[in-house]
C-alpha positions in Angstrom: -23.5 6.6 4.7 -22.3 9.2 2.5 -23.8 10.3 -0.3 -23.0 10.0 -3.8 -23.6 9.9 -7.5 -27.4 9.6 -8.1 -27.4 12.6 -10.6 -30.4 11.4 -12.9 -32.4 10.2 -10.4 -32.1 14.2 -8.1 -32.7 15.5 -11.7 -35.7 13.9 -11.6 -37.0 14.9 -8.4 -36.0 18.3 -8.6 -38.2 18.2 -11.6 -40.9 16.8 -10.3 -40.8 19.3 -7.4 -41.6 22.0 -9.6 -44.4 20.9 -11.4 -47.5 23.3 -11.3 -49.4 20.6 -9.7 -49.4 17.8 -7.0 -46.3 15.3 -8.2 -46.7 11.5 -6.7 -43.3 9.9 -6.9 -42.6 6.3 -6.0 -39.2 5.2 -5.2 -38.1 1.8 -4.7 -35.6 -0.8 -5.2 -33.7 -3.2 -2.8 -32.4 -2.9 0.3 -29.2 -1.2 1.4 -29.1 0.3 -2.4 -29.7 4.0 -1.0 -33.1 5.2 -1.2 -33.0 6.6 2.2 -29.9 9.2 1.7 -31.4 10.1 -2.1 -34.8 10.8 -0.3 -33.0 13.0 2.5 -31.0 14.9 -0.3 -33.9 16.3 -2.4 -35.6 16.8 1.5 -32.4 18.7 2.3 -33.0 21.4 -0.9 -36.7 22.7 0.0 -39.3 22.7 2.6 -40.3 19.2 3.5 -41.3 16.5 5.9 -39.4 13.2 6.3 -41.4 10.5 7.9 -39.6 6.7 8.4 -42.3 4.1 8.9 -42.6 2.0 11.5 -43.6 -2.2 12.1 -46.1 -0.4 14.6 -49.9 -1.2 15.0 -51.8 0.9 13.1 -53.0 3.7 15.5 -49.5 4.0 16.4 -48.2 4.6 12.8 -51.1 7.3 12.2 -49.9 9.0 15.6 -46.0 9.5 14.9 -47.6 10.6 10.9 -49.7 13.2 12.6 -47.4 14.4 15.1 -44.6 15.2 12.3 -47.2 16.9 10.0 -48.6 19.2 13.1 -44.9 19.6 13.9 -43.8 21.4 10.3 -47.2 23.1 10.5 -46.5 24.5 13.7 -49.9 23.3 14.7 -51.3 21.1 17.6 -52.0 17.5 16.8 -55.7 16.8 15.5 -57.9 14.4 16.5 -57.9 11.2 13.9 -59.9 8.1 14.0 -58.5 6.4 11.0 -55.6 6.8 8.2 -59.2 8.6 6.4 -58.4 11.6 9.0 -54.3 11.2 9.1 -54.4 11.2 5.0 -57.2 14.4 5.1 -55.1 16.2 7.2 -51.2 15.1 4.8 -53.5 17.0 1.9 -54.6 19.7 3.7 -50.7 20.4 4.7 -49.7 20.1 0.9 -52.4 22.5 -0.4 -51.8 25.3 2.3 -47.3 25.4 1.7 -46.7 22.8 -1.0 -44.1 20.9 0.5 -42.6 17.9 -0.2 -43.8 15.1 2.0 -41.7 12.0 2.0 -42.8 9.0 3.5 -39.9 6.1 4.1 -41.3 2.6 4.6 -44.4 3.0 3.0 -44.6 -0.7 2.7 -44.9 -1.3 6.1 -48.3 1.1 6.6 -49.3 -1.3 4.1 -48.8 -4.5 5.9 -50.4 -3.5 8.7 -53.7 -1.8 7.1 -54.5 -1.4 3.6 -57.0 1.3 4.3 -54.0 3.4 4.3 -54.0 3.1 0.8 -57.8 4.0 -0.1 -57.5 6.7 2.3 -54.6 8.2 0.2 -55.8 7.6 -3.1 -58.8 9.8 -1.7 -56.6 12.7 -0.8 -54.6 12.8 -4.2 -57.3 12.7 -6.4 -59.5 15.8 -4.1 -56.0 17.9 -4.1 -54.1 17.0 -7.3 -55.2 20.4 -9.3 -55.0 22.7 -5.8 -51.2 22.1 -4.7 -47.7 22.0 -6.8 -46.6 19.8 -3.6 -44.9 17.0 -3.7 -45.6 13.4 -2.2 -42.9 10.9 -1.9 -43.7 6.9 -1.5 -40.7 5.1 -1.1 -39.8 1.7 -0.2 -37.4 -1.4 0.1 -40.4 -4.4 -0.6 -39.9 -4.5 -4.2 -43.3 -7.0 -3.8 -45.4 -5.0 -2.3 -43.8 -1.6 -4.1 -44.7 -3.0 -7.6 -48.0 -4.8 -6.3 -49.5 -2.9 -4.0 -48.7 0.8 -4.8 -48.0 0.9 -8.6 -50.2 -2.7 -9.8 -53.2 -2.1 -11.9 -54.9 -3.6 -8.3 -54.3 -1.1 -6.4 -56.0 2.1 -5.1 -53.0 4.5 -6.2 -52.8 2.8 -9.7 -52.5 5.7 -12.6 -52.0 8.1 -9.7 -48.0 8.5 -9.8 -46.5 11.2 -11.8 -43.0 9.7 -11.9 -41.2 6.6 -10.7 -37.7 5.9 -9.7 -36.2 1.9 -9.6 -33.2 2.2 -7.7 -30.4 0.7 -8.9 -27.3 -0.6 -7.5 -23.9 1.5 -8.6 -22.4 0.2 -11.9 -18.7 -1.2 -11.3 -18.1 2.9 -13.3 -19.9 4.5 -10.4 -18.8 2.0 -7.5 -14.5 2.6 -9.4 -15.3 6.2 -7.7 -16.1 5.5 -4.5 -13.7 2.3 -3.9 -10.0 3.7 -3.2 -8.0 0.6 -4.2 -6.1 0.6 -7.7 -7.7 -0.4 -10.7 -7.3 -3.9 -10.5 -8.4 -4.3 -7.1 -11.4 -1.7 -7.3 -12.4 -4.8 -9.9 -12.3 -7.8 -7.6 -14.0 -5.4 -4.5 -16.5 -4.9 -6.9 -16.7 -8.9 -7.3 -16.8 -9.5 -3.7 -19.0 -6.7 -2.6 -21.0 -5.5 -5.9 -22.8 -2.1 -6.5 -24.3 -1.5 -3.1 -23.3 1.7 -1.7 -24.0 0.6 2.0 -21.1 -2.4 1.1 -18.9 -0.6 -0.6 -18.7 2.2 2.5 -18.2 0.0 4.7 -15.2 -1.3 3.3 -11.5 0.7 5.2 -10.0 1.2 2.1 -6.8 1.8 4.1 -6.5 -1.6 4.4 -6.1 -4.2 2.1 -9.1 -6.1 0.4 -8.2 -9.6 2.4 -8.4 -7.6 5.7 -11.9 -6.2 5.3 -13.1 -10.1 4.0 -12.1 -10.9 7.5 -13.8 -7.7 9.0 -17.2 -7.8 6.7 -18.1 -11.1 4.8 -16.4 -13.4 8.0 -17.1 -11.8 11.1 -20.4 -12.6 12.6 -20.8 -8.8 14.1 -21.1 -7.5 10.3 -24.1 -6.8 8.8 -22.7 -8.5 5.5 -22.4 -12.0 7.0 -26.2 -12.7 7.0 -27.5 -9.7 4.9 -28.6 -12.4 2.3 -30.5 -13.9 4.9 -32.2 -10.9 6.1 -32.8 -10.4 2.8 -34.8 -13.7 2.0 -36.4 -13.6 5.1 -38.1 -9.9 4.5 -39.3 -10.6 1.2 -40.2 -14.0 0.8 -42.2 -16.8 2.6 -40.4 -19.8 2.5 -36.7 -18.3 2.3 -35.1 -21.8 3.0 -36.1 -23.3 -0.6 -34.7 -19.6 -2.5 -31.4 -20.3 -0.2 -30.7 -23.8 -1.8 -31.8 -22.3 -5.1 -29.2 -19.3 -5.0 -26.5 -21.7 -3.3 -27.0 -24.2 -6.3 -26.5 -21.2 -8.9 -23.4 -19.8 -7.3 -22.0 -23.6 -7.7 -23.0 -23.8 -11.3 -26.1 -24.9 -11.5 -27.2 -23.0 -14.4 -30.3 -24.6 -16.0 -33.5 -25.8 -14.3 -32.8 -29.3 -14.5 -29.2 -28.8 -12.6 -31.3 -26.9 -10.3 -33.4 -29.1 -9.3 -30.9 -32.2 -9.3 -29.1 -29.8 -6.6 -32.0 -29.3 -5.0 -34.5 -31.3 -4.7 -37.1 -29.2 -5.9 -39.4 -30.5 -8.3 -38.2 -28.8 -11.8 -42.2 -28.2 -12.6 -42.1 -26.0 -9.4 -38.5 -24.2 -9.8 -40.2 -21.6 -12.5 -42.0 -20.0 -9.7 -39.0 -19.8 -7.5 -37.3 -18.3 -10.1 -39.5 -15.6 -11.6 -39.6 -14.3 -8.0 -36.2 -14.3 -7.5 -36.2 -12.4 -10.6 -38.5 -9.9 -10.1 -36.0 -9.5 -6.4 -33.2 -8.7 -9.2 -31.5 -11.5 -7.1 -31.6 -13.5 -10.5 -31.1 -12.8 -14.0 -32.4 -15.3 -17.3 -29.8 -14.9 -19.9 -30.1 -16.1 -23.4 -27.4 -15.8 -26.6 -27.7 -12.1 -27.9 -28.4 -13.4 -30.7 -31.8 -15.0 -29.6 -35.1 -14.1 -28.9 -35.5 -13.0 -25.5 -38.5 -14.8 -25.1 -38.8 -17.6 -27.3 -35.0 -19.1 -26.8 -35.0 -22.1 -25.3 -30.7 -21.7 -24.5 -31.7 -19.6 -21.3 -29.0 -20.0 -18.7 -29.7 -18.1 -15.5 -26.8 -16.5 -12.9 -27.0 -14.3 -10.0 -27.4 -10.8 -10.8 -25.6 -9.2 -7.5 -22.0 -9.6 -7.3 -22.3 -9.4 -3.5 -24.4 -12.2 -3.3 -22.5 -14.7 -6.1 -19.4 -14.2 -3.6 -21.6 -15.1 -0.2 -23.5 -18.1 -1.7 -20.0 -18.7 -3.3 -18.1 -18.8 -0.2 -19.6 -17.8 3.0 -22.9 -19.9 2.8 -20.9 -23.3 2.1 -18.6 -22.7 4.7 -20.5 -21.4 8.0 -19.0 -23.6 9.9 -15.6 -22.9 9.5 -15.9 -19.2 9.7 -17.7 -19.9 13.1 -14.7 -21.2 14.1 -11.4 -19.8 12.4 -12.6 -17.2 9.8 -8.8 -16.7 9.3 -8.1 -20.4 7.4 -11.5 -20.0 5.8 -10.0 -16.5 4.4 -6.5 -18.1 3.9 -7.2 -21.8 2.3 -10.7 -21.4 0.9 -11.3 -18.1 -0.5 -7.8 -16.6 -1.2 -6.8 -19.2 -3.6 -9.9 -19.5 -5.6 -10.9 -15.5 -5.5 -9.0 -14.5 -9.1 -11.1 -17.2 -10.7 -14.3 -16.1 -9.4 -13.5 -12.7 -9.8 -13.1 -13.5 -13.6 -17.3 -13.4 -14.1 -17.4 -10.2 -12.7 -14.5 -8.9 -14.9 -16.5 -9.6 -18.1 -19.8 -7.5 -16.6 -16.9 -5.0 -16.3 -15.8 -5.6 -19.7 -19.3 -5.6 -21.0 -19.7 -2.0 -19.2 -16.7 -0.7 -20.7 -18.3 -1.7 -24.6 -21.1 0.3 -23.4 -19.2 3.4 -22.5 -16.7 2.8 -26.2 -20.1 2.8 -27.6 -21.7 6.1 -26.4 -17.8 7.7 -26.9 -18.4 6.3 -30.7 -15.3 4.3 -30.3 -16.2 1.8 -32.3 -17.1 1.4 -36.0 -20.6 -0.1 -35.3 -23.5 1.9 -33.5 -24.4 -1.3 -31.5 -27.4 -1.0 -29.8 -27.6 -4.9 -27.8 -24.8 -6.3 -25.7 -24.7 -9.5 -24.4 -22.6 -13.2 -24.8 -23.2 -15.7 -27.1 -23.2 -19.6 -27.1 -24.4 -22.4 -28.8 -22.7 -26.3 -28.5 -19.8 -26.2 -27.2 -19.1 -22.7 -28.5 -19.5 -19.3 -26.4 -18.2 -15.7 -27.1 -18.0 -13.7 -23.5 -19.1 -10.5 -25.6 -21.0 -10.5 -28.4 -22.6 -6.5 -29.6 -24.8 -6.0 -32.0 -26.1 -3.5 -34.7 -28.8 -4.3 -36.8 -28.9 -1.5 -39.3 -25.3 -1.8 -40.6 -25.5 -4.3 -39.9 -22.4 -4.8 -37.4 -20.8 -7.4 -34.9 -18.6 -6.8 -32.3 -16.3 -10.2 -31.1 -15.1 -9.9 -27.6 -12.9 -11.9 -25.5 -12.0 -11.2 -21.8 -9.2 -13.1 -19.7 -8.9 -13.0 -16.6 -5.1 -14.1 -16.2 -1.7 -13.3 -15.0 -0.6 -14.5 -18.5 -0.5 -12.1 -21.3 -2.6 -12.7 -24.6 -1.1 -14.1 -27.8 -1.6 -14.2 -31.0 -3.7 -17.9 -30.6 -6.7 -15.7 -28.8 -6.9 -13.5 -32.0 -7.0 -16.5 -34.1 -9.1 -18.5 -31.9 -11.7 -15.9 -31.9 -11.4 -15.3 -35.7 -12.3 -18.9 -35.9 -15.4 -18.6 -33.9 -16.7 -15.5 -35.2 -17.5 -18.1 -38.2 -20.0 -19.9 -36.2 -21.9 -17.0 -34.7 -25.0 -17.3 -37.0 -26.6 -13.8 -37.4 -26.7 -12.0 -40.7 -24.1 -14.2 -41.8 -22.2 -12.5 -45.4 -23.5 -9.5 -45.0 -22.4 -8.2 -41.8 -19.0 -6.2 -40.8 -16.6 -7.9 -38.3 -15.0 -6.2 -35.2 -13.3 -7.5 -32.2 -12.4 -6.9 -28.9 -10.3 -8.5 -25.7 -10.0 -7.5 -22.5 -6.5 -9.0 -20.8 -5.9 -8.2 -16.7 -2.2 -9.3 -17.7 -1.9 -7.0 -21.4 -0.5 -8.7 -24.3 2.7 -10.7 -25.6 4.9 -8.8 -27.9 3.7 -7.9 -31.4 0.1 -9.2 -31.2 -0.7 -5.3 -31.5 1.4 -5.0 -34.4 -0.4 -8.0 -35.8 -4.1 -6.9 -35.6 -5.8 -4.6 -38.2 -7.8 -1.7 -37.0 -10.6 -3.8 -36.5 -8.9 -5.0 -33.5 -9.6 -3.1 -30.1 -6.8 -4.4 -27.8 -7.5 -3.5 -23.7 -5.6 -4.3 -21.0 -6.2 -3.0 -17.2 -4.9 0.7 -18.2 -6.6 1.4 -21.1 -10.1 0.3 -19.8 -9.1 2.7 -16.7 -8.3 5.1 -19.0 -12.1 4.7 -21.0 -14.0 5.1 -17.1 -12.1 7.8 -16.7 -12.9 9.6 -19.7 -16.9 9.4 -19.2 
């Protein structure tokens, strides 16, 4: 995979690197999102050892460990009779040439003997004033990453000096590596999200239908049961969070719809969820407006784009695609991708607020972005800043019709019944139209109006 982007997160370790004493980073995040190549860059700029983690028993693991420490250090292999010795012998290489020592995997040393971790925790604390070294825990089990290594349970708890939760790319960072135009770098973006594995394997030489048919619906492609592989790594009983997803992607937004879907007992789906949450499989969105915490309007949607299109599509149709992934493509998928593509264009939308808002392109200094509903009202953006205190109104359509001057009235009209600092607030608006806009409606709006169609929110990822 090539390598790209991650500019904060190399800052980071470069800082870390040269710290006058022993730096612990842990890196994690899920899988495919490229902590691998970020790892191997920073290993690329200084002295270092790269170790990849195996599903070996553990005399093996402490073996290969001990053969590529003795191998930088030029050394023949020591005797070891427990991750106590292979551990001893990491710190002893850190304090003599303060390297940095990356270990890939970590998780699975874990799985198959905790000691491992004991054993370390020994090592850092006896060395942490004697080397400016660097040790490098990274790993794709976002479970046992955030339980196991950096919980208040574990050995190495208090231990790290800096952590790194890799994310996928935003749609701004995925626009550079995608080579489709504008409008089509959006709906790639919808079909295979912000995971740089996905979007490299894409042949951008061809068009987007062609690599459905060669990625998401051909059984020889990792892509077709990723979300599978996924489950099945991270979670025990991967059949029940399969229906759960699948029932999402279909609009089951709400508990109760998901367990009418189902079949799950709605007192059990909030453990299902706040696991799929913690996966960033899921996300629990409430109005802007509301208390995070307290709001009882909580809808809840899949979080990666990638997998909204597989439990979308792919998942409901296995069948067909086993037998003629072509008329799955051509009478399933092609006719209904614009609409599904229109959630993903207001995450763009919402991303392209963000960037007006660190440009200062907007009156208010909003400082909370989000949607609104409440009835049988919602607002796709709603922005908010508390000190003005300001509102920004946004509207996105997804359409080959271009906006009128009813849109700009309609959401004049529901402005009124957004109920947050209501009379003493300033007003500003916002739509975002794939087609543009009718005649006039430009002329028509005051300059609290922010008008974008395709080329002008090009033009604002362009200009970060």
């Amino acid at each position: 995979m090539l390598f790209h982007d991650r500019t904060d997160e190399l800052t980071t370790l470069r800082e870390q690197h040269d710290r006058d004493s022993l730096s612990m980073v842990v890196i994690y995040g899920r899988r495919r999102v490229g902590k691998t190549e970020l790892v191997k860059k920073v290993c690329e700029e200084t002295d270092s050892i790269y170790h990849l983690a195996t599903k070996d028993a553990p005399a093996v693991q402490q073996r290969k460990l001990l053969e590529e420490l003795a191998a930088f250090d030029e050394s023949r292999v020591p005797r070891h009779s427990d991750w106590h010795d292979v551990m001893e012998y990491l710190g002893e290489i850190l304090c003599s040439t303060s390297p940095l020592i990356a270990i890939d995997e970590f998780p699975y040393q874990i799985e198959s003997d905790e000691a491992v971790l004991g054993a370390l925790q020994t090592v850092v604390d006896g060395i942490r004033t004697q080397t400016d070294g660097t040790l490098i825990l990274c790993g794709s089990s976002i479970g046992v990453m955030e339980s196991d290594v950096l919980g208040r349970e574990s050995p190495l708890f208090g231990r790290r000096s800096g952590q790194i939760d890799l994310q996928p790319f935003s749609f701004s960072t995925a626009n550079e590596v995608i080579e489709y135009s504008f409008i089509d770098s959006i709906r790639t973006y919808a079909v295979a999200g912000g995971m740089p594995m996905y979007l490299m394997l894409f042949d951008y030489a061809q068009p987007l239908a062609d690599n459905l048919l060669q990625n998401h619906l051909s059984k020889t492609s990792i892509l077709f049961s990723e979300p599978e592989f996924l489950l099945r790594s991270e979670l025990r009983e991967p059949s029940r969070y399969m229906s759960i997803l699948e029932s999402i992607a279909l609009g089951a937004t709400t508990p109760n719809e998901m367990a009418g879907h189902t079949g799950i007992d709605s007192t059990q789906l909030p453990n299902y969820l706040s696991r799929l949450q913690r996966l960033r499989l899921i996300e629990r969105k409430v109005p802007v407006t509301a208390e995070q915490q307290r709001s009882k309007r909580s809808l809840y949607s899949i979080k990666d784009p990638f997998l909204r299109f597989w439990f979308r599509f792919v998942e409901p149709n296995q069948s067909g695609i086993e037998q003629a992934p072509e008329q799955v493509l051509t009478n399933r998928i092609l006719p209904e991708l614009d609409r599904f593509v229109s959630q993903t264009f207001e995450d763009v939308a919402r991303e392209c607020v963000w960037e007006c808002i660190r440009s200062s392109s907007f009156s208010g200094n909003y400082g909370s972005v989000g949607s609104w509903w409440y009835g049988g009202e919602e607002i796709d953006i709603v922005a908010l800043d508390d000190r003005t205190p300001s509102v920004l109104l946004g509207e996105c359509k997804w359409t080959t019709t271009p906006v009128g001057i009813d849109l700009v009235d309609q959401l004049t009209e529901k402005a009124g019944h957004v109920r947050w600092k209501t009379g003493a607030r300033d007003e500003e608006y916002a739509i975002f139209s794939r087609a543009g806009f009718e005649d006039g409606v430009r002329a028509q709006c005051d300059d609290r109006w922010h008008l974008f169609d395709l080329n002008d929110m090009q033009a604002v990822f362009e200009a970060q």
